[in-house]
N, C-alpha and C positions, 0 to 999 in steps of 0.2 A: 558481543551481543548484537543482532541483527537489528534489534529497534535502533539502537543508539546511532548506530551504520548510519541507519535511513535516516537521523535528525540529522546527522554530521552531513551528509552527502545530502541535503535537500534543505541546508541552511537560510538560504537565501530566499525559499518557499517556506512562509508558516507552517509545519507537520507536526503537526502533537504527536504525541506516546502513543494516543487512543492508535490514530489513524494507522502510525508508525507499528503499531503491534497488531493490527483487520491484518495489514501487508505481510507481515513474519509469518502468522499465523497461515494466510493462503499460501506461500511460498514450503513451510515446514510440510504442509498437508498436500500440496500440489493442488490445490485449490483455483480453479480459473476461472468463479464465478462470485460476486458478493452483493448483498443487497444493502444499497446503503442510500441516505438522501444528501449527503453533500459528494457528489461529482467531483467539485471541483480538482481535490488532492488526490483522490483516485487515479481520475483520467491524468496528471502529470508523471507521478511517480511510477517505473518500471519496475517492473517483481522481478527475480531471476530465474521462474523459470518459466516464464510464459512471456509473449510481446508485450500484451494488454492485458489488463483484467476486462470481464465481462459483466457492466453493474447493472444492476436488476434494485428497481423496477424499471 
């Protein structure tokens, strides 16, 4: 499961489920935009299939 991935591979970064599963979800969708107010775990964690995500606001 692709959430669990992202806790296992970003251990050492606090990532919750929630965050863990905004990322699955835009990856599943091809999704390369997401609005959210915590930056911080966004902008570290890499999706696979885009470089970056693009956070809005």
């Amino acid at each position: 499961m692709r959430v669990s991935e992202l806790i296992t591979r970003y251990a050492d970064f606090p990532l919750g489920a929630v965050d863990a599963s905004v990322i699955a979800v835009a990856e599943r969708y091809e999704v390369d935009r997401i609005a959210t107010l915590d930056r911080r775990h966004f902008t570290v964690v890499k999706p696979e299939h885009i470089p970056t995500l693009t956070l809005l606001p």
